[in-house]
TIDRENMAR-937445 format. One line per field, with one value per atom (N, C-alpha, C): x, y, z; residue number from 1; atom name; residue in one letter. Coordinates in Angstrom, 3 decimals, padded with zeros to 6 digits, always signed. Atoms other than C-alpha are relative to their C-alpha. Last residue first. Layout:
N
c1 (X	...)
c2 (Y	...)
c3 (Z	...)
seq (NUM	...)
atom (CA	...)
type (A	...)
//
This chain:
179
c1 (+000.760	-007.954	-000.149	-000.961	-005.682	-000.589	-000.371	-008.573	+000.888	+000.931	-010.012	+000.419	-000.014	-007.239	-000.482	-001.444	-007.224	+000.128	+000.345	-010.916	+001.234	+000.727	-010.233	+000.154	+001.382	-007.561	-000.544	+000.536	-003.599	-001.600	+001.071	-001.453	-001.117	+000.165	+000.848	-001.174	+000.788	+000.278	+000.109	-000.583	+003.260	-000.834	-001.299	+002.089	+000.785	+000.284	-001.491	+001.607	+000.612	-001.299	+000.228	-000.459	+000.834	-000.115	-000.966	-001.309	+001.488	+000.658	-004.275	+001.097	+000.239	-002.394	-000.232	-001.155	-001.370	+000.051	-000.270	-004.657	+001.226	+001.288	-006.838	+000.897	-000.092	-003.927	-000.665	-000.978	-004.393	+000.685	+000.316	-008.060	+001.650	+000.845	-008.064	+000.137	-001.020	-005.378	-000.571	-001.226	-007.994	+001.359	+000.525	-011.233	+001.411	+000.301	-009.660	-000.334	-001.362	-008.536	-000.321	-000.193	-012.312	+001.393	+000.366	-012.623	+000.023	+001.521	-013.010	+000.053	+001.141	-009.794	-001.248	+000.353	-008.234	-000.932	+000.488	-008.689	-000.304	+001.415	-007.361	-000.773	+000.242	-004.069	-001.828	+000.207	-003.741	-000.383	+000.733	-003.548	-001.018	+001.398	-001.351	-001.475	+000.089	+001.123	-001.155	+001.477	+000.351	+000.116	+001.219	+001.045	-000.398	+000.605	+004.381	-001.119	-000.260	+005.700	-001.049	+001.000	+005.015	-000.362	+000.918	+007.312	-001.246	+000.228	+009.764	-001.204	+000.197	+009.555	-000.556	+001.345	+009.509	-000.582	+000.626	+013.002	-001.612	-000.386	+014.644	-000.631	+000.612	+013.742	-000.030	+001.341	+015.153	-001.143	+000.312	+018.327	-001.476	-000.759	+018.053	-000.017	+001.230	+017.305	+000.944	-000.297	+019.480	-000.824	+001.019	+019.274	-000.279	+000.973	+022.261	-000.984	+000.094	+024.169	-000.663	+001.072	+025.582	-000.220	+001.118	+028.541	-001.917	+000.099	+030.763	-001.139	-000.089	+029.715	+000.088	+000.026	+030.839	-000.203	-001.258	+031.140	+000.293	-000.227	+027.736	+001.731	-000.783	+027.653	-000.022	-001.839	+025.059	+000.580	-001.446	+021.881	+000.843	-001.570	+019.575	+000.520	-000.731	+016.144	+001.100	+000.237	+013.400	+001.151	-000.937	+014.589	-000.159	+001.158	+011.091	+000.948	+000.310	+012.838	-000.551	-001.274	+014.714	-000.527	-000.690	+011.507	+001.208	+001.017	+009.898	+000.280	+000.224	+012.806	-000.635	-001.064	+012.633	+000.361	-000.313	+009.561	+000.818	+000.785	+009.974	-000.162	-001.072	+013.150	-001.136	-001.123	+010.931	+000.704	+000.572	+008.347	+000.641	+000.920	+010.357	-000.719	-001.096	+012.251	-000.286	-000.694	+008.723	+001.140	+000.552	+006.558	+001.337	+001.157	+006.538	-000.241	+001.454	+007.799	-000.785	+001.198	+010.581	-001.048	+000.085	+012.208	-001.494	+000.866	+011.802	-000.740	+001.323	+013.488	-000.638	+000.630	+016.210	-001.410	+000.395	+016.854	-000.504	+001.232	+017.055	-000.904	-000.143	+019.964	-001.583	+000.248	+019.152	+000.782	-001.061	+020.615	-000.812	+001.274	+019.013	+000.226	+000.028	+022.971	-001.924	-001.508	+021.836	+000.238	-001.063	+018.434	+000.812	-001.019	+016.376	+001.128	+000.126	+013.384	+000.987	-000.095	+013.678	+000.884	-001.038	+014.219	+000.506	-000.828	+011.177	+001.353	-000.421	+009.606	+000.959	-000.335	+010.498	-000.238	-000.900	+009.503	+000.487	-000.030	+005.903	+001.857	-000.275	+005.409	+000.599	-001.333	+006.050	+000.343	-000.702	+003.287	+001.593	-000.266	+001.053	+000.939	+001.123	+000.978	+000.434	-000.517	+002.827	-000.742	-000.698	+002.674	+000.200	-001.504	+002.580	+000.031	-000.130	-001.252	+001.754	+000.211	-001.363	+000.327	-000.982	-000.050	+000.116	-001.169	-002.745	+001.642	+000.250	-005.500	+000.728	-000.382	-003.863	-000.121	-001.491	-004.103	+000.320	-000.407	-007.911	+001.463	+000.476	-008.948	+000.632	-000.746	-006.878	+000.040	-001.531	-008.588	+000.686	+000.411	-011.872	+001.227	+000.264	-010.625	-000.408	-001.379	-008.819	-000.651	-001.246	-011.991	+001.058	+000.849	-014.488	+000.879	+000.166	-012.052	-000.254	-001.255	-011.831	+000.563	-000.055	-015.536	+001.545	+000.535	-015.677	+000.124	-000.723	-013.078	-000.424	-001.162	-014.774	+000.779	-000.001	-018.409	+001.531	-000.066	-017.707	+000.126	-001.388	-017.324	+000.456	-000.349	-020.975	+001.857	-000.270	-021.602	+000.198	-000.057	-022.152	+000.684	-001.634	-023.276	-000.268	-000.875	-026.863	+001.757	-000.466	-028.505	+000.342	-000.123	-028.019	+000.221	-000.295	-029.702	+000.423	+001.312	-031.445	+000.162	+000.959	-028.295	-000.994	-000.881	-026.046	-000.969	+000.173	-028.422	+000.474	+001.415	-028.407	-000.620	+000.069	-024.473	-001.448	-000.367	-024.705	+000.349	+001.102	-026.768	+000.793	+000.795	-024.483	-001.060	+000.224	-021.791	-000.878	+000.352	-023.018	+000.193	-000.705	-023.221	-000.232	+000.452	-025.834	+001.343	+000.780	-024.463	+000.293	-000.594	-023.084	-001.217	+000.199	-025.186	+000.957	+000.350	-023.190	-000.402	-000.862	-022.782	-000.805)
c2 (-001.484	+019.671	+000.458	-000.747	+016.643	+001.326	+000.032	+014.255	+000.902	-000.534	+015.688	-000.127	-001.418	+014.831	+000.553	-000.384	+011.708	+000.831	+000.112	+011.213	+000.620	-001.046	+012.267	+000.274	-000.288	+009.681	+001.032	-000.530	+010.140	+000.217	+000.984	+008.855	+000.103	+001.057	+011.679	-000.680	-000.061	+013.846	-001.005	-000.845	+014.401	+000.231	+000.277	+011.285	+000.882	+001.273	+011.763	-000.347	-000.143	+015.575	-001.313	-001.035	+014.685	+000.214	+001.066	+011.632	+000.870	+000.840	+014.284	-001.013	-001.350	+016.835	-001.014	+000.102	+013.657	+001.120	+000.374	+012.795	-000.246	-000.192	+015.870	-001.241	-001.377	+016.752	-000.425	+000.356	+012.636	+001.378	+001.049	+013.311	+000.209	-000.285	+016.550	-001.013	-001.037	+015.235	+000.464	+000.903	+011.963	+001.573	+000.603	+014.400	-000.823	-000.879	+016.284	-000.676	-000.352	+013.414	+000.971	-000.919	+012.144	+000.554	-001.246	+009.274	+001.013	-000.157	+005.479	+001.184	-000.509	+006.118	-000.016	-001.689	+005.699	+000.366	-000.397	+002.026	+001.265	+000.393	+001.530	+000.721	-001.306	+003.569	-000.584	-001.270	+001.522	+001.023	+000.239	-001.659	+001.166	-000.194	-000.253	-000.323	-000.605	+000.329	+000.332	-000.579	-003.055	+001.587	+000.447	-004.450	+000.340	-000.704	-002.467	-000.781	-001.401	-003.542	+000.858	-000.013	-007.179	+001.403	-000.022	-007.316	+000.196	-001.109	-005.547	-000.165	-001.466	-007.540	+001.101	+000.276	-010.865	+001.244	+000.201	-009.946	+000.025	-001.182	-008.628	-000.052	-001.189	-011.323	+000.896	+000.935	-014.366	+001.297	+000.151	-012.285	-000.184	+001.040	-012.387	+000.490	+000.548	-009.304	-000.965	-000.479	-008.845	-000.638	+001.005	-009.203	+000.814	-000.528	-008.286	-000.645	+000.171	-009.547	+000.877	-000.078	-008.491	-000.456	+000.828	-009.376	+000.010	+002.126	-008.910	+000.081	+000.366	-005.044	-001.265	-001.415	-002.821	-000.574	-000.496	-005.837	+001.331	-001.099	-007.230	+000.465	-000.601	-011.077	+001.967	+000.020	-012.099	+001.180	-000.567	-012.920	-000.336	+000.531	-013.829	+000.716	-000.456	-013.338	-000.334	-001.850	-013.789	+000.505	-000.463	-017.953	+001.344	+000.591	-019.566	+000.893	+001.421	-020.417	+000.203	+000.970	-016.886	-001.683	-000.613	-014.967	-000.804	+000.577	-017.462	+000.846	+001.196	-016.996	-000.568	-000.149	-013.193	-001.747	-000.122	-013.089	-000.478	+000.945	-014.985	+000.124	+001.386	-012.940	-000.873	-000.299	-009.654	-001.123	+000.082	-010.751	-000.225	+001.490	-011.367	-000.144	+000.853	-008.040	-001.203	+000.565	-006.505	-000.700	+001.043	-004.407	-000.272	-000.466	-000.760	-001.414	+000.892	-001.719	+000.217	-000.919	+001.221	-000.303	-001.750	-000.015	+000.871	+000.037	-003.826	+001.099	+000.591	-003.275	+000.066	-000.857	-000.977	-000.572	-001.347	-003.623	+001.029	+000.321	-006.711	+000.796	+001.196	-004.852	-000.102	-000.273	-003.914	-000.523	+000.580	-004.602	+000.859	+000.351	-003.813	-000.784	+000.975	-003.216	-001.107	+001.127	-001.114	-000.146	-000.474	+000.814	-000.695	-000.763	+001.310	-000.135	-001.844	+001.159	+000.558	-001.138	-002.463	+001.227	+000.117	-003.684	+000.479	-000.668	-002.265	-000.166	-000.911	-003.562	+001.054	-000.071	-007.138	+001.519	+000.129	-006.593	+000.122	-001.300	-004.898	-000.287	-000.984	-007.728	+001.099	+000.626	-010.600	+001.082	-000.077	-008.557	-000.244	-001.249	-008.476	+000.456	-000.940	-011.842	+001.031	-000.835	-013.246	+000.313	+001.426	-016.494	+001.078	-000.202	-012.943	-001.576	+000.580	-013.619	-000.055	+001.658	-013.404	-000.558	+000.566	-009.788	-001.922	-000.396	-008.651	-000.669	+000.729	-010.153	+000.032	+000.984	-008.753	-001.238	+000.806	-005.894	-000.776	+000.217	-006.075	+000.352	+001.191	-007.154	+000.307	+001.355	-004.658	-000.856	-000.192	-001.820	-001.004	-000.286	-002.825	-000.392	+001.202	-003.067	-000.579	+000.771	-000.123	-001.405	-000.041	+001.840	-001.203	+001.047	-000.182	+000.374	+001.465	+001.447	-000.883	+000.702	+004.916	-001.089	-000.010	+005.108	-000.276	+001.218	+004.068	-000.035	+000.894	+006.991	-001.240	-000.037	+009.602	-001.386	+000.046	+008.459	+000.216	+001.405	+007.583	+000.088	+000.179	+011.624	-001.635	-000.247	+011.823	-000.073	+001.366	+009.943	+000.350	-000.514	+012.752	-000.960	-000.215	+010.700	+000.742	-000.937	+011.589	+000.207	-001.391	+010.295	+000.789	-001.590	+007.076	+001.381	+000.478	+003.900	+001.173	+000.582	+005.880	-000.663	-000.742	+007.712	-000.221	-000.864	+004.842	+000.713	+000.808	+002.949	+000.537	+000.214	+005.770	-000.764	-001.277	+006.268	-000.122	+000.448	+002.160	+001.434	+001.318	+002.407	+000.092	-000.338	+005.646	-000.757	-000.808	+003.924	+000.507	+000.709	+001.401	+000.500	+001.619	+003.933	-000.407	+000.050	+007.019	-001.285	+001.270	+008.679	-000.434	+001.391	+012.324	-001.230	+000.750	+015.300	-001.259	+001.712	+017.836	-000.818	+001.168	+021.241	-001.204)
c3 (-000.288	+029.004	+001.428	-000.145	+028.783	+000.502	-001.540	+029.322	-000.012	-000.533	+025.745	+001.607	-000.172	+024.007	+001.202	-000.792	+025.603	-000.517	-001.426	+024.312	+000.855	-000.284	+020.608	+001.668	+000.274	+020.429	+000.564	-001.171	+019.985	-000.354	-000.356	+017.425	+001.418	-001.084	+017.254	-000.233	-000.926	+013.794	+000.964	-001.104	+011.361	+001.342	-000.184	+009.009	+001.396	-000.772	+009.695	+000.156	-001.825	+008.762	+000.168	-001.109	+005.671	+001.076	-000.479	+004.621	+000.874	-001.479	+004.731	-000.109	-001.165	+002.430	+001.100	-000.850	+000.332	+000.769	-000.903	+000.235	-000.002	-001.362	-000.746	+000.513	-000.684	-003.821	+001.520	-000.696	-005.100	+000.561	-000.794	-005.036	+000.518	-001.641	-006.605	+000.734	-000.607	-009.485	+001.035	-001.044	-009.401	+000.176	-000.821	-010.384	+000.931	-001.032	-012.615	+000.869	-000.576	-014.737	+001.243	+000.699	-014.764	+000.169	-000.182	-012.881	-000.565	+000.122	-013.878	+000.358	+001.116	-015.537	-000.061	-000.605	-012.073	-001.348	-001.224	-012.071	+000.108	-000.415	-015.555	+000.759	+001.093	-015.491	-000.068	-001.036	-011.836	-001.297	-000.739	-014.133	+000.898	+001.575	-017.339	+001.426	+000.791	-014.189	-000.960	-001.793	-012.382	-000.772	+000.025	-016.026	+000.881	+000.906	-016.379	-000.612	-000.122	-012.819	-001.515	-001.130	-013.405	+000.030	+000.559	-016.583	+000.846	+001.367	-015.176	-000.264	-000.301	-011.414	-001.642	-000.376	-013.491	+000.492	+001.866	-016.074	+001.394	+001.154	-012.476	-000.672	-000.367	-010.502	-000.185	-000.265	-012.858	+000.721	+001.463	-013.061	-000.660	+001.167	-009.411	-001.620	+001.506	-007.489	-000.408	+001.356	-004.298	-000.844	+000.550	-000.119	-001.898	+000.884	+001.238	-000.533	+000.979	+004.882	-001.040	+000.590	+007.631	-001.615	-001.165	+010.024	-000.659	+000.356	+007.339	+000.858	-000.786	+006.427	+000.362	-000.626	+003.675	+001.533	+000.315	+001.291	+000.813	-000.294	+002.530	+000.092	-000.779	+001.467	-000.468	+000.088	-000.425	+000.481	-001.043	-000.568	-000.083	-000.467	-003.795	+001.597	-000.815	-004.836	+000.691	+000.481	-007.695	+000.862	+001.338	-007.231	-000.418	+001.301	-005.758	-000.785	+000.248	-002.344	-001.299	+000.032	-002.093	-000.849	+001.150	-002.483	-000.399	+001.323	+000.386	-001.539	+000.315	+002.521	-001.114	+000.887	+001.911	-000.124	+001.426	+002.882	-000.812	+000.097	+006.770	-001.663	-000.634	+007.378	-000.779	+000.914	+006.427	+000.217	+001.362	+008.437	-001.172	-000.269	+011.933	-001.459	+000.296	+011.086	-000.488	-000.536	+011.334	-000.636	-000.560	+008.956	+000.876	-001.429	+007.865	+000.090	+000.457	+004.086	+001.049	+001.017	+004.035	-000.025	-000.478	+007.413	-001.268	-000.635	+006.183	+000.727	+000.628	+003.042	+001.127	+001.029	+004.963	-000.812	-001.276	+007.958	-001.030	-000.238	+005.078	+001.032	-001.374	+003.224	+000.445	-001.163	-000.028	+000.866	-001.069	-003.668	+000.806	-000.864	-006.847	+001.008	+000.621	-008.728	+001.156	-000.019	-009.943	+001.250	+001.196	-008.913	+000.053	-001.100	-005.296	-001.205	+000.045	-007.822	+000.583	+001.301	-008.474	+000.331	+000.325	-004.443	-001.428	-000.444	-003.876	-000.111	+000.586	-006.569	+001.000	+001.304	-005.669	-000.770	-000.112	-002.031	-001.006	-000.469	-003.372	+000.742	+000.995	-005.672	+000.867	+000.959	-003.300	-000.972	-000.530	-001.017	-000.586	-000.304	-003.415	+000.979	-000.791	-004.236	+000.194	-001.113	-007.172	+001.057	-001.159	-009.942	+001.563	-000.193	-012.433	+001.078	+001.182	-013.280	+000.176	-000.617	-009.052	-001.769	-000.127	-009.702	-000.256	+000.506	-011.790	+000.212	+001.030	-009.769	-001.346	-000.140	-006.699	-001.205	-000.452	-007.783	+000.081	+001.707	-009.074	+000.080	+000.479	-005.419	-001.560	-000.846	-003.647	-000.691	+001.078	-005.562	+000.359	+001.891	-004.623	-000.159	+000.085	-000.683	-001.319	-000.023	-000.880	-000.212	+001.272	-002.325	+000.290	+001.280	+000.406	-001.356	-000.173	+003.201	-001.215	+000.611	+001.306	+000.559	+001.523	+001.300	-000.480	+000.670	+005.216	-001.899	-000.431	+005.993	-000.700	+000.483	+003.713	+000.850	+001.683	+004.918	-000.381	+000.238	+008.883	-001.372	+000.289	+009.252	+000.045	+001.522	+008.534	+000.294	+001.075	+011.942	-001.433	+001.841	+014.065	-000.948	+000.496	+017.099	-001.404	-000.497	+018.422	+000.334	+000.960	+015.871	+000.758	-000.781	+016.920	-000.419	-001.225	+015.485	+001.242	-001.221	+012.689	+001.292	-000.574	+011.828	+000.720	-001.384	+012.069	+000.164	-001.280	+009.731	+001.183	-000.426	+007.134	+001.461	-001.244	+007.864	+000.437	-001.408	+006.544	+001.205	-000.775	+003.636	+001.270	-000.286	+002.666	+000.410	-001.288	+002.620	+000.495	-001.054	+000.092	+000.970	+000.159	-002.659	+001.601	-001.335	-003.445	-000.115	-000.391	-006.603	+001.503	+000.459	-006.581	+000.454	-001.110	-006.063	-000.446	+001.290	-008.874	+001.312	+000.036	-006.641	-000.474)
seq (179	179	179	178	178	178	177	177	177	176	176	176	175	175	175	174	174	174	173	173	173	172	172	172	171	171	171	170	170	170	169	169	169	168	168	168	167	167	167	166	166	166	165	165	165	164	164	164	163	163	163	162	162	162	161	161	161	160	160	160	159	159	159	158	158	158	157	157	157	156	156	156	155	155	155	154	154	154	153	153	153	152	152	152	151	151	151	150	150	150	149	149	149	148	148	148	147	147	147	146	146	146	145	145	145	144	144	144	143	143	143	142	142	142	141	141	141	140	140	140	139	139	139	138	138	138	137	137	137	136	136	136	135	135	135	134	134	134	133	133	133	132	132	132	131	131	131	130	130	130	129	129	129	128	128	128	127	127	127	126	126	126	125	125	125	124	124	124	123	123	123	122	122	122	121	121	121	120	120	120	119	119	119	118	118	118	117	117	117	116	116	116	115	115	115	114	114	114	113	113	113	112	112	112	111	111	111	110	110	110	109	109	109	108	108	108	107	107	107	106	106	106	105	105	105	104	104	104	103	103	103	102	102	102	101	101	101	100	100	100	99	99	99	98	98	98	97	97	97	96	96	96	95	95	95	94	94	94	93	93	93	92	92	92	91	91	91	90	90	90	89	89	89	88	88	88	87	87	87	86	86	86	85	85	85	84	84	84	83	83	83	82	82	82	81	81	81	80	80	80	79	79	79	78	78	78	77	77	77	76	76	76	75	75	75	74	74	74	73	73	73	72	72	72	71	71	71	70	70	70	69	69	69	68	68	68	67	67	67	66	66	66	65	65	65	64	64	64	63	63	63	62	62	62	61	61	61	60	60	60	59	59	59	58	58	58	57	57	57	56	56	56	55	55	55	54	54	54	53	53	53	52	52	52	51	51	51	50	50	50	49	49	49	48	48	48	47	47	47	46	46	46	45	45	45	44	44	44	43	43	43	42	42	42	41	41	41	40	40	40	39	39	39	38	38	38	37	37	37	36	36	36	35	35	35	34	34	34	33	33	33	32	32	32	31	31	31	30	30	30	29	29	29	28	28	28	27	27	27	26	26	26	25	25	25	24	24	24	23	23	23	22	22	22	21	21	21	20	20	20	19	19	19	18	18	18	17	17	17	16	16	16	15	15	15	14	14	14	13	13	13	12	12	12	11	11	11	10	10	10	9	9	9	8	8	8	7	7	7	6	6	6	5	5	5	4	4	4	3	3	3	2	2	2	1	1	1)
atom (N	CA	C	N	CA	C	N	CA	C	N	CA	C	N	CA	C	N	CA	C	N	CA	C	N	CA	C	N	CA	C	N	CA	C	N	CA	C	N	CA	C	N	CA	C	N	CA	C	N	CA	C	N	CA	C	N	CA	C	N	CA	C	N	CA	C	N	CA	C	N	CA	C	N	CA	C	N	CA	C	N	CA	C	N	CA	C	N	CA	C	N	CA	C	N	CA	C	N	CA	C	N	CA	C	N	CA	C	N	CA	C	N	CA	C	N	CA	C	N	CA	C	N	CA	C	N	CA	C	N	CA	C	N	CA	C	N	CA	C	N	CA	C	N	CA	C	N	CA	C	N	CA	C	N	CA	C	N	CA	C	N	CA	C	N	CA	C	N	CA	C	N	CA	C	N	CA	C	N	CA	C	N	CA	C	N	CA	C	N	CA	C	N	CA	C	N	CA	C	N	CA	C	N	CA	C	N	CA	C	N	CA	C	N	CA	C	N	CA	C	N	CA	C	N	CA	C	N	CA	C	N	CA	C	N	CA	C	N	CA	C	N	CA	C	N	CA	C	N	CA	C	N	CA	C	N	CA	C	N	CA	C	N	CA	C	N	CA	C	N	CA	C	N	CA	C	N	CA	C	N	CA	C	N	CA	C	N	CA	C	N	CA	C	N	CA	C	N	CA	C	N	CA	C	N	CA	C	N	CA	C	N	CA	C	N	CA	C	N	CA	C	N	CA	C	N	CA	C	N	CA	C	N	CA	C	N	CA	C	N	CA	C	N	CA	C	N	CA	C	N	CA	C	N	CA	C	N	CA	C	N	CA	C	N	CA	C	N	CA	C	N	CA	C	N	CA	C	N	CA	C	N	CA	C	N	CA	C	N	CA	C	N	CA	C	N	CA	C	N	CA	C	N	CA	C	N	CA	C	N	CA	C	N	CA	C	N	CA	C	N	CA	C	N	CA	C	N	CA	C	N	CA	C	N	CA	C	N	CA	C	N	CA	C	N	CA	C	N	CA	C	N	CA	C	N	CA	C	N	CA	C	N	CA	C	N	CA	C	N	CA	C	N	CA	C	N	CA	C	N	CA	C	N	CA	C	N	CA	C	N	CA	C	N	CA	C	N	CA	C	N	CA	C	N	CA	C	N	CA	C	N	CA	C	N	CA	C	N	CA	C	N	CA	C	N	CA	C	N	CA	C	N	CA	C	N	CA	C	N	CA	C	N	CA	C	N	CA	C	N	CA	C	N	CA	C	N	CA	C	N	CA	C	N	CA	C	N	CA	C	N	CA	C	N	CA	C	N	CA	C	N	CA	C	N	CA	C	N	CA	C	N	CA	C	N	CA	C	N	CA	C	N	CA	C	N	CA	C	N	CA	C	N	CA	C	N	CA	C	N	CA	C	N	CA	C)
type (X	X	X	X	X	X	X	X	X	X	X	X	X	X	X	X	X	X	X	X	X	X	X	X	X	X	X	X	X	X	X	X	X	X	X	X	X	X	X	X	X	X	X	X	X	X	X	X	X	X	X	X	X	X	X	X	X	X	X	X	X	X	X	X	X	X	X	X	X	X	X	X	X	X	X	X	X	X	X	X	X	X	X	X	X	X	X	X	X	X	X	X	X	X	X	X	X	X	X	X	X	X	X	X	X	X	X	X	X	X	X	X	X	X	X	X	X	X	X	X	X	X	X	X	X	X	X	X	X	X	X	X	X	X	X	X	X	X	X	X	X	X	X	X	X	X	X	X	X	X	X	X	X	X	X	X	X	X	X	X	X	X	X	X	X	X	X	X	X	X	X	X	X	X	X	X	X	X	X	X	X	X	X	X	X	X	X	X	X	X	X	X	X	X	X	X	X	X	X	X	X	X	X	X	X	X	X	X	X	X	X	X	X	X	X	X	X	X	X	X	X	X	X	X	X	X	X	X	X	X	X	X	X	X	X	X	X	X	X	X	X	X	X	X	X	X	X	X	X	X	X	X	X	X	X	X	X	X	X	X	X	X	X	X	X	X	X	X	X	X	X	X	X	X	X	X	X	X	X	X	X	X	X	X	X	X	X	X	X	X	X	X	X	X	X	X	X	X	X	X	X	X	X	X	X	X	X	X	X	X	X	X	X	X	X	X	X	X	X	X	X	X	X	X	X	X	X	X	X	X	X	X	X	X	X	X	X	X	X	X	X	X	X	X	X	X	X	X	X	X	X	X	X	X	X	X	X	X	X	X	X	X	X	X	X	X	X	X	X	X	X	X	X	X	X	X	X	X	X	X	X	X	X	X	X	X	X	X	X	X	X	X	X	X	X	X	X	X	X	X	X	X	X	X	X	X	X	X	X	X	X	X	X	X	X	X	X	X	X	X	X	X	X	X	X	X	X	X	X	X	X	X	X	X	X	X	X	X	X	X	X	X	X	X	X	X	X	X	X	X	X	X	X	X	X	X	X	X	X	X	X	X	X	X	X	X	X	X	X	X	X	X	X	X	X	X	X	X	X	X	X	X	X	X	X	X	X	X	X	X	X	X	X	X	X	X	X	X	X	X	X	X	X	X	X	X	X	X	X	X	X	X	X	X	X	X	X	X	X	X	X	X	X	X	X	X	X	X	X	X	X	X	X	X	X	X	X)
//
């Protein structure tokens, strides 16, 4: 097997090791390496969106509302369901989408007591063009790997987003009290 290059994780299992080598501390490397990845990748996202007037967050309401198709219509319980954050957030977004014109509400024809939250005209044309620069963006990013290399990658973590997805939240230790 090909040794790969040394990177900053490895300065810091090194230190683990010498401090205690009686934790197994090689399972810090895959976690800590795809820490310092997200945090990379983060930074040249955001530097993408921000040429859009956007943060990453503004983008990720705006494509979610995209992708859900004509007429790009949610309610604010489904956006917030798919996004994994709070009501309280979602309320606070959509304000600030609303205030800069990418987003409309309006009345729920299925339900009065609720409302929709909808692409503008205005959020529609910004989403597109946003969408097929984070696109050319992520074609970047991965091209530092060899194709093989990211079809293995994205195989190794939707197996492991699988297990984590269908796995209780439950630490080693409270396993271990169960015994």
């Amino acid at each position: 097997m090909k040794k790969r290059p040394a990177d900053a994780v490895d300065a810091i299992l090194a230190q683990w090791q010498r401090e205690r080598p009686d934790l197994a501390t090689h399972v810090m490397g895959p976690i800590g390496r795809l820490n310092r990845c997200m945090t990379l990748i983060q930074r040249r996202l955001e530097k993408i969106f921000s040429t859009f007037g956007m943060t990453f967050w503004e983008f990720d309401v705006l494509a979610t509302l995209r992708r859900s198709g004509t007429p790009y219509c949610l309610t604010p319980t489904c956006l917030f369901s798919t996004m994994m954050i709070s009501s309280g957030t979602m309320t606070h977004r959509l304000q600030r989408l609303e205030a800069s014109g990418w987003v409309q509400r309006i009345a729920n024809q299925q339900d009065a007591r609720s409302m929709l939250v909808q692409l503008t005209p205005e959020g529609l044309a910004l989403i597109d063009r946003a969408v097929e620069a984070h696109v050319d963006n992520e074609h970047d990013i991965l091209s530092l790997l060899p194709a093989e290399a990211v079809e293995s990658l994205d195989t190794s973590l939707s197996l492991w987003l699988s297990a984590l997805e269908e796995t209780p939240t439950e630490s080693h230790t409270e396993r271990n009290d169960k015994k």
